[in-house]
The first five atom37 places (N, CA, C, CB, O) and aatype in JSON, in Angstrom:
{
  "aatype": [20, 20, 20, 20, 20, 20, 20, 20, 20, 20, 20, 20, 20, 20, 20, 20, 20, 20, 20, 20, 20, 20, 20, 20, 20, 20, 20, 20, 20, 20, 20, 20, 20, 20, 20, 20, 20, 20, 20, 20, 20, 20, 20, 20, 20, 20, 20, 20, 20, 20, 20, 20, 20, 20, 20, 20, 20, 20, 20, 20, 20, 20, 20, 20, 20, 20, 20, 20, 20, 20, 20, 20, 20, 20, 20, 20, 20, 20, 20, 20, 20, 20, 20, 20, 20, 20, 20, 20, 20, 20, 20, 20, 20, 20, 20],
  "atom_mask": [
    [1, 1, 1, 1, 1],
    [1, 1, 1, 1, 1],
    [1, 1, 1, 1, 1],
    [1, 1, 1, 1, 1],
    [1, 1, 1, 1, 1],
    [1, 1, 1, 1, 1],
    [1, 1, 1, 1, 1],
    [1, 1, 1, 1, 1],
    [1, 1, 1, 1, 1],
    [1, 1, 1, 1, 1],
    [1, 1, 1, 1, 1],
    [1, 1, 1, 1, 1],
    [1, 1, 1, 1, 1],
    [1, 1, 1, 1, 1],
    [1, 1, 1, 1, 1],
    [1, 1, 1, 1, 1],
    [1, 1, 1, 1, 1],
    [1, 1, 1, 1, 1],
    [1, 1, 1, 1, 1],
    [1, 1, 1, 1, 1],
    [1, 1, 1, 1, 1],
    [1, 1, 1, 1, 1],
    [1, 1, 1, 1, 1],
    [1, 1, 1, 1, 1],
    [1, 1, 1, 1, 1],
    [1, 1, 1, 1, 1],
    [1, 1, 1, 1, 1],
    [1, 1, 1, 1, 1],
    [1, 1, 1, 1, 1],
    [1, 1, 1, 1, 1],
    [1, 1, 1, 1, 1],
    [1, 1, 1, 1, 1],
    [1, 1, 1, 1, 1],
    [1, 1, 1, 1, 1],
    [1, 1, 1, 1, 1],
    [1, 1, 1, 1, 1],
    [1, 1, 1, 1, 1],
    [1, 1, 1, 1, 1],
    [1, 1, 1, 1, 1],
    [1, 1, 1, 1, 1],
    [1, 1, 1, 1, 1],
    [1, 1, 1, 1, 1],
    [1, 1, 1, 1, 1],
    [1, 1, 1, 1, 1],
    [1, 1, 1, 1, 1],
    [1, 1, 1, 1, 1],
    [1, 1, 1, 1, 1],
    [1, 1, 1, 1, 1],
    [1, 1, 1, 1, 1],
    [1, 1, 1, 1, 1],
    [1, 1, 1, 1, 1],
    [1, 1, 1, 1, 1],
    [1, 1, 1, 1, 1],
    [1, 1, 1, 1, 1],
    [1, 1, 1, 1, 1],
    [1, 1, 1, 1, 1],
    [1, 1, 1, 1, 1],
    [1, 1, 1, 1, 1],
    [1, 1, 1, 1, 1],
    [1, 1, 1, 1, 1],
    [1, 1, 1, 1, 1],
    [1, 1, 1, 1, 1],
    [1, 1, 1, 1, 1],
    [1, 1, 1, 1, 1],
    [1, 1, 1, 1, 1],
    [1, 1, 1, 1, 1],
    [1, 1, 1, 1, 1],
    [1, 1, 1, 1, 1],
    [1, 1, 1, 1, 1],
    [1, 1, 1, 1, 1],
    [1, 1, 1, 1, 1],
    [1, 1, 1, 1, 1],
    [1, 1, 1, 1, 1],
    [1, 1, 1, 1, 1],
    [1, 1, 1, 1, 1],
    [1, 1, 1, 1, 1],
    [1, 1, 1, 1, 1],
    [1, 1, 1, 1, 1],
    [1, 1, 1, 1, 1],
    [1, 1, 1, 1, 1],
    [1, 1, 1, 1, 1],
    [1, 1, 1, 1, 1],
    [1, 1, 1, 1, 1],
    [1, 1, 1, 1, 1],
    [1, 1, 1, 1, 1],
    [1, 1, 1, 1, 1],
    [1, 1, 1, 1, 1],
    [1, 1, 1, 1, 1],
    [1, 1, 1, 1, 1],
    [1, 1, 1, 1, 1],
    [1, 1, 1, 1, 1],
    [1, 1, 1, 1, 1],
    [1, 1, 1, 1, 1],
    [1, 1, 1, 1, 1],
    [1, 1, 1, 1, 1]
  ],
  "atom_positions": [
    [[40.82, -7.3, 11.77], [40.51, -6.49, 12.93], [40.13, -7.43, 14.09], [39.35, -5.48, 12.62], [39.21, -8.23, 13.96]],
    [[40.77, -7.34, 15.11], [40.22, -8.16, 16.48], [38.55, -7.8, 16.93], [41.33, -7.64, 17.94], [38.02, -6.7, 17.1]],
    [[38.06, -8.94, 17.03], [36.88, -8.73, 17.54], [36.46, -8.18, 18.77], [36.45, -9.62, 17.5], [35.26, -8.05, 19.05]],
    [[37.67, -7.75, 19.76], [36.86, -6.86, 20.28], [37.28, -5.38, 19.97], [36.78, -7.13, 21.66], [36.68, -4.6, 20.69]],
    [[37.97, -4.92, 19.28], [38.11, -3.63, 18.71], [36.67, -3.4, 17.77], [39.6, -3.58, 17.79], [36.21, -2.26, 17.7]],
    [[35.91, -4.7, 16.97], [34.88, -4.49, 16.35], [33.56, -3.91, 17.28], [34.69, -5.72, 15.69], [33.3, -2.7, 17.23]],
    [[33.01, -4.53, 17.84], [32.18, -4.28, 19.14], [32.34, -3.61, 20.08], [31.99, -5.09, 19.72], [32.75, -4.03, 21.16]],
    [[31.95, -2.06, 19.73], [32.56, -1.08, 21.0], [31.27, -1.36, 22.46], [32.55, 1.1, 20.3], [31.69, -1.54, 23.6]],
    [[30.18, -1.35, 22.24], [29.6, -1.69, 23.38], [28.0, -2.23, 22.65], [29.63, -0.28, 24.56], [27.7, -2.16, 21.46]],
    [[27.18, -2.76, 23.75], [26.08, -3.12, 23.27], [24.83, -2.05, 23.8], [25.94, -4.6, 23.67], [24.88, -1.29, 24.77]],
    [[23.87, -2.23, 22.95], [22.54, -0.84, 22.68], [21.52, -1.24, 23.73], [21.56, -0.82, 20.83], [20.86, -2.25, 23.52]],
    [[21.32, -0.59, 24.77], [20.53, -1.41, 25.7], [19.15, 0.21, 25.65], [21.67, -1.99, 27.66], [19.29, 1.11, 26.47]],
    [[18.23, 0.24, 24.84], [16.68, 1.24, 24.45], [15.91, 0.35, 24.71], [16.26, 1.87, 22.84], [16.4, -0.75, 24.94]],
    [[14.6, 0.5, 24.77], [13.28, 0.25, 25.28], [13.35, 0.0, 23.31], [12.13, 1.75, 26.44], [13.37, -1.2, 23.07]],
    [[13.37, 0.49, 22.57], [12.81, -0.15, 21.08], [13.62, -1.4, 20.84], [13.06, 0.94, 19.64], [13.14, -2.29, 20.14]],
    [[14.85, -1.54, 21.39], [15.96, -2.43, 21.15], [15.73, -3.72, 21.7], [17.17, -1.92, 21.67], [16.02, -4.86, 21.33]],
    [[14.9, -3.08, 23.07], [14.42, -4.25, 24.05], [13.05, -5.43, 23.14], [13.6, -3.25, 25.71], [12.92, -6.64, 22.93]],
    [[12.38, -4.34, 22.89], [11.02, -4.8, 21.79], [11.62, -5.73, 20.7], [10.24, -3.31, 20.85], [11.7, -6.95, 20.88]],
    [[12.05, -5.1, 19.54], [13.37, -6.13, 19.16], [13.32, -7.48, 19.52], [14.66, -5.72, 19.8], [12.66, -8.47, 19.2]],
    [[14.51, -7.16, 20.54], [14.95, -8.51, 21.15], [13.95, -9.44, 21.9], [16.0, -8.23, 22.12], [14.33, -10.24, 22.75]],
    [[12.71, -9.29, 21.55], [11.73, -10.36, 22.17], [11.49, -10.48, 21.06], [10.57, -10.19, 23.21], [11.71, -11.65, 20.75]],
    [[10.98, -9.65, 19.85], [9.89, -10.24, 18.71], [10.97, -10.92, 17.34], [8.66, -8.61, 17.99], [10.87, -11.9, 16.61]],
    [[11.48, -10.37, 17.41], [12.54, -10.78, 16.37], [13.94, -11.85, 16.5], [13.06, -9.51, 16.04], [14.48, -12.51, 15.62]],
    [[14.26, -11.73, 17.84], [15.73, -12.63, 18.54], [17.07, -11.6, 17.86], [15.91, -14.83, 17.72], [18.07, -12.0, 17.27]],
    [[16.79, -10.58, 18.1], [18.29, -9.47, 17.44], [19.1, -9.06, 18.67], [17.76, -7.67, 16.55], [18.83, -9.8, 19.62]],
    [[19.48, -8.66, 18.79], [20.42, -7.5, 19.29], [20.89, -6.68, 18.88], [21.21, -7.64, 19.67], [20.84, -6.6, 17.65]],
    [[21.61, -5.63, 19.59], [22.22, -4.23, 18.62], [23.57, -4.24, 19.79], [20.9, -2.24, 18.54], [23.73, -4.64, 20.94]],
    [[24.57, -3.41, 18.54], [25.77, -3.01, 19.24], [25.95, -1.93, 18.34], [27.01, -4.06, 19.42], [25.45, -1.83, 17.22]],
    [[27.01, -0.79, 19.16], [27.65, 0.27, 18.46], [29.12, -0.54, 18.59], [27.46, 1.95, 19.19], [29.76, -1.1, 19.48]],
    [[29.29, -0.16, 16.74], [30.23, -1.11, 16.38], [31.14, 0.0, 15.59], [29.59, -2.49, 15.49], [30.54, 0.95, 15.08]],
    [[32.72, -0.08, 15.46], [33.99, 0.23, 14.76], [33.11, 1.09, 13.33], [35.09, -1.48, 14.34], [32.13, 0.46, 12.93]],
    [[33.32, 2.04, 12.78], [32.63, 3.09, 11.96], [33.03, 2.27, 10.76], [33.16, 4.8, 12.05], [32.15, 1.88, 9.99]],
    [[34.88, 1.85, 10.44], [34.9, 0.99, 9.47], [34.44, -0.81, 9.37], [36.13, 1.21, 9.21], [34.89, -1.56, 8.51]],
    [[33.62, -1.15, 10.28], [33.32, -2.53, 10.63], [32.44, -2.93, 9.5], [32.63, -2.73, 12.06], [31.39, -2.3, 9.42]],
    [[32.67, -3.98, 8.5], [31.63, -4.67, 7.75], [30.98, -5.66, 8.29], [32.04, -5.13, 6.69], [31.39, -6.29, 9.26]],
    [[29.5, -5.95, 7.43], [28.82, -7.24, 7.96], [29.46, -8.06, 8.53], [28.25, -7.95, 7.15], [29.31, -8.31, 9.73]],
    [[30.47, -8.76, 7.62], [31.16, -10.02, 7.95], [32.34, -10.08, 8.95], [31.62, -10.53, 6.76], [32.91, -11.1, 9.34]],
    [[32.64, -8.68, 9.33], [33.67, -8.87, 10.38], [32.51, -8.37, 12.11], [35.38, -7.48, 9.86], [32.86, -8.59, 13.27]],
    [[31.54, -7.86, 11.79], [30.74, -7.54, 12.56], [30.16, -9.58, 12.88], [29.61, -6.14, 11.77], [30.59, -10.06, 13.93]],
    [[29.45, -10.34, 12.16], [29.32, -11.67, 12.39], [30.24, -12.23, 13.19], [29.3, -12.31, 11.35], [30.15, -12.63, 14.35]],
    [[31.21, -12.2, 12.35], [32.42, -13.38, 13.04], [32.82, -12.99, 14.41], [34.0, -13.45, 12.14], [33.29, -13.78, 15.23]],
    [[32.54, -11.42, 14.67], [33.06, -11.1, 15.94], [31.77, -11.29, 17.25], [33.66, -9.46, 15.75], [31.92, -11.3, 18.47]],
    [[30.57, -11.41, 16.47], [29.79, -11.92, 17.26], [29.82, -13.28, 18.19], [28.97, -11.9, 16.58], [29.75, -13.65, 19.36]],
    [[30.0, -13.83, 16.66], [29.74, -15.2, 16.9], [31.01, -15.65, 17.68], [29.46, -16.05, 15.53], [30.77, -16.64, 18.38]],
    [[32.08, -15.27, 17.75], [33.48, -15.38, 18.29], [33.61, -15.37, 20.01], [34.32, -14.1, 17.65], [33.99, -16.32, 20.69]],
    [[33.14, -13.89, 20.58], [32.8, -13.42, 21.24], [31.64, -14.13, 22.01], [32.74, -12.49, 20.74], [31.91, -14.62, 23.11]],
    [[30.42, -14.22, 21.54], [29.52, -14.56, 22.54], [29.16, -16.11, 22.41], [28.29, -13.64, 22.45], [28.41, -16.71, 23.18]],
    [[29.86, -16.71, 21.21], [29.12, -18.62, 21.22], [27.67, -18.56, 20.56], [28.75, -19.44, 23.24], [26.83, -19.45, 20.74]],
    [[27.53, -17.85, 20.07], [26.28, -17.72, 19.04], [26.24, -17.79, 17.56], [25.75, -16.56, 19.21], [27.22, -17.3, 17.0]],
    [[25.02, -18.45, 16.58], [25.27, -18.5, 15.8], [24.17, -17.0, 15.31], [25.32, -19.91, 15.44], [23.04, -16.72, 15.71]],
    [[25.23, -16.16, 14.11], [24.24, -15.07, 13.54], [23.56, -16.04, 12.52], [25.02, -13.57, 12.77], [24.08, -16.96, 11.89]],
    [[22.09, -15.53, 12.54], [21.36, -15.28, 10.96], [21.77, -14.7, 9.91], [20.34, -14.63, 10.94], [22.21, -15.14, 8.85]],
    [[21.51, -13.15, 10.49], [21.94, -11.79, 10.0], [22.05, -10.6, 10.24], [21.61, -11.58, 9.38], [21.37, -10.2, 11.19]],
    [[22.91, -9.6, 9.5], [23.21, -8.55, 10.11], [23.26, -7.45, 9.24], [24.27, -8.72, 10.77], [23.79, -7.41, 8.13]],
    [[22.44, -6.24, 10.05], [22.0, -5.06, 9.41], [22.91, -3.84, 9.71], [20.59, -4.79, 9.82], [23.74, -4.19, 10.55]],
    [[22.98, -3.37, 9.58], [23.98, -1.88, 9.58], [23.54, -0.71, 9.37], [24.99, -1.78, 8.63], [23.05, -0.46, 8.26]],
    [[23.62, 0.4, 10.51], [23.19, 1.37, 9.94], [24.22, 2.66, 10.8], [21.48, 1.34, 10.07], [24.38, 2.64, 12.02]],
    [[24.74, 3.58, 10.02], [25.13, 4.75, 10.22], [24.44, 5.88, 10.77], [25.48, 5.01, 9.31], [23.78, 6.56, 9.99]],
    [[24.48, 6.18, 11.92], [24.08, 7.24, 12.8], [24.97, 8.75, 12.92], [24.07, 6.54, 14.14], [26.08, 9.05, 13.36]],
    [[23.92, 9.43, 12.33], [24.5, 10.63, 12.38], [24.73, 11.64, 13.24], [24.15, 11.04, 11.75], [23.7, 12.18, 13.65]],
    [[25.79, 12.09, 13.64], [25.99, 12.99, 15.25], [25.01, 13.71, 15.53], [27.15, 14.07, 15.41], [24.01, 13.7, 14.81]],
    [[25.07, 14.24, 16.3], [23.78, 15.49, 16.61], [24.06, 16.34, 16.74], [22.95, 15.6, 17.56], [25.08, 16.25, 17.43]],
    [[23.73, 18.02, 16.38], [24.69, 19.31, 16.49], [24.1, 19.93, 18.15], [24.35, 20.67, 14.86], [23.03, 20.51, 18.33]],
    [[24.8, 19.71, 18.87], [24.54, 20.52, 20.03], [25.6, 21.77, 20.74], [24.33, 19.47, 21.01], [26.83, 21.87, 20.73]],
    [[24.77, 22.44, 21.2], [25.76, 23.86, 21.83], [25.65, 23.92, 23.12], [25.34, 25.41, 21.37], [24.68, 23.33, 23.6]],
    [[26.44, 24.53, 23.94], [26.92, 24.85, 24.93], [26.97, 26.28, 24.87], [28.0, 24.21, 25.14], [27.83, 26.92, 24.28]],
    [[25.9, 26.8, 25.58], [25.58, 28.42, 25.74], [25.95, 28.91, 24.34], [26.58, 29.29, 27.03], [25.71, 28.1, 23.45]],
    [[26.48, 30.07, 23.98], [26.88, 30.01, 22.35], [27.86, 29.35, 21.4], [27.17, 31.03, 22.07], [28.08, 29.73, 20.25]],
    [[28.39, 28.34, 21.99], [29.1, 27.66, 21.25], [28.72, 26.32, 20.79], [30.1, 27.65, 21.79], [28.46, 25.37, 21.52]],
    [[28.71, 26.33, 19.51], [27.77, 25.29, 18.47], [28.92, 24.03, 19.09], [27.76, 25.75, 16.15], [29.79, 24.31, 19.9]],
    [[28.69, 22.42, 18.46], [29.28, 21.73, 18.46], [28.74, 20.04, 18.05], [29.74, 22.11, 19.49], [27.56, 19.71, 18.11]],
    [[29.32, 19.57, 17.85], [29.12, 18.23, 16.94], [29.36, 17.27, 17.53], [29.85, 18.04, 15.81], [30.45, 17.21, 18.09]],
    [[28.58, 16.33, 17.6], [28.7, 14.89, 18.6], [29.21, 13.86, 16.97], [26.53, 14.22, 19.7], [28.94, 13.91, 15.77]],
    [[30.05, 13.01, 17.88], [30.64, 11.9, 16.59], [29.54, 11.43, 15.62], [31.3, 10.35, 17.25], [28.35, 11.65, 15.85]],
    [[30.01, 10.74, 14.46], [29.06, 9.97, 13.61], [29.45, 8.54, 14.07], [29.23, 10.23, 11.91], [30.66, 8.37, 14.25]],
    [[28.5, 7.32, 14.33], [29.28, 6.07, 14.63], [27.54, 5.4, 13.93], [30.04, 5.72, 16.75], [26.45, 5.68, 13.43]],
    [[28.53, 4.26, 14.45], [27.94, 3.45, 13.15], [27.26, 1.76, 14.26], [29.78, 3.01, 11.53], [27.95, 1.19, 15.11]],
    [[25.83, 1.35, 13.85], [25.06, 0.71, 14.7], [24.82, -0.83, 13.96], [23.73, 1.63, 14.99], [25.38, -0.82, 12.86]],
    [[24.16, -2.09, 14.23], [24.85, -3.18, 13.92], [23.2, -3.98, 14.34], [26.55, -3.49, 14.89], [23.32, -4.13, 15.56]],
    [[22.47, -4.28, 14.14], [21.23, -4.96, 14.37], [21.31, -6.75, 14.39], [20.25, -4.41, 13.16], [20.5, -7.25, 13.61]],
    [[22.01, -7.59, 15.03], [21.97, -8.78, 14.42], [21.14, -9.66, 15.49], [23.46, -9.3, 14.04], [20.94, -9.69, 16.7]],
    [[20.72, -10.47, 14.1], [19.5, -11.42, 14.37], [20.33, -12.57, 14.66], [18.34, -11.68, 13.09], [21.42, -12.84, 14.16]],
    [[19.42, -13.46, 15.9], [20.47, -14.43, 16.09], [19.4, -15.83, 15.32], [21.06, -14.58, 18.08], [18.19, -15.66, 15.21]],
    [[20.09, -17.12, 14.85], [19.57, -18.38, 15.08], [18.68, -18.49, 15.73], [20.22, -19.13, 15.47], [18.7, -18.07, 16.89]],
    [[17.15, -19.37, 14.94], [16.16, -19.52, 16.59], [16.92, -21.0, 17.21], [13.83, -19.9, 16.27], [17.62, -21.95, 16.84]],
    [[16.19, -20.38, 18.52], [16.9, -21.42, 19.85], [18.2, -20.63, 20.24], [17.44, -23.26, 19.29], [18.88, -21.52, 20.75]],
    [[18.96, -19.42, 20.3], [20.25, -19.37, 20.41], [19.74, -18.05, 21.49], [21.32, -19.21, 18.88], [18.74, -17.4, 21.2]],
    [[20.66, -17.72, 22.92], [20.25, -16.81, 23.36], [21.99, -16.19, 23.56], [19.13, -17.12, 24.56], [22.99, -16.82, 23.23]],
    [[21.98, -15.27, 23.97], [22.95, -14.08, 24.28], [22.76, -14.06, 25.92], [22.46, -12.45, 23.42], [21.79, -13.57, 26.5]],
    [[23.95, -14.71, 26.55], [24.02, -14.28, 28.05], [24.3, -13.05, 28.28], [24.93, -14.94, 28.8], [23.95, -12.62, 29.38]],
    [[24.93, -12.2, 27.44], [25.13, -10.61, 27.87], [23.51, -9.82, 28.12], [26.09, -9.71, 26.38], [23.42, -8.72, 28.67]],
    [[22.28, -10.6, 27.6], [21.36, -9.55, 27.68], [20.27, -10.64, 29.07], [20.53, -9.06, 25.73], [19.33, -10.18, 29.72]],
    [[20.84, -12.21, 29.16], [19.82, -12.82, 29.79], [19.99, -12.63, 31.4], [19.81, -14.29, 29.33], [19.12, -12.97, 32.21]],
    [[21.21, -12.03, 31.73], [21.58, -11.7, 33.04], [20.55, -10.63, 33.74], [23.05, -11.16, 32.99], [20.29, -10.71, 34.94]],
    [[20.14, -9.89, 33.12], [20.09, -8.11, 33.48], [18.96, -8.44, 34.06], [20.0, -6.7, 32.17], [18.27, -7.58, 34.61]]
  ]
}
């Protein structure tokens, strides 16, 4: 899988932010079939960083309606990775 088909965009929350000071992680919403190791390599590919490690977790849609009509937001799937200490991510040091 090309790495950027893996990495649909990156998680920019106030808990995510917390995170990324105490721990050195980041988060992305990543490809639903994406594993650890293609989630890494596309990191590390992509931004010039070395991963530690990487967590995964499946997010489940949310059922919302529109006046009486019920309806279902996607299931996608979320990506927590810790980077190397000393290693920073220019996608988050710009902002």
């Amino acid at each position: 899988m090309n790495p950027y088909d893996v990495l649909i965009r990156p998680l920019l929350t106030e808990k995510i932010t917390t995170i990324r000071e105490i721990k050195n992680a980041v988060a992305f919403a990543v490809h639903v079939k994406a594993t650890r190791i293609e989630i890494r390599r596309a990191v590390e590919k992509v931004f010039s960083v070395k991963v530690a490690s990487v967590n995964v977790m499946n997010v489940r849609g949310k059922m919302k309606r529109q006046g009486r009509f019920l309806g279902r937001r996607s299931d996608w799937r979320k990506a927590l990775v810790t980077l190397k200490a000393g290693e920073k991510m220019e996608l988050y040091e710009t902002a």
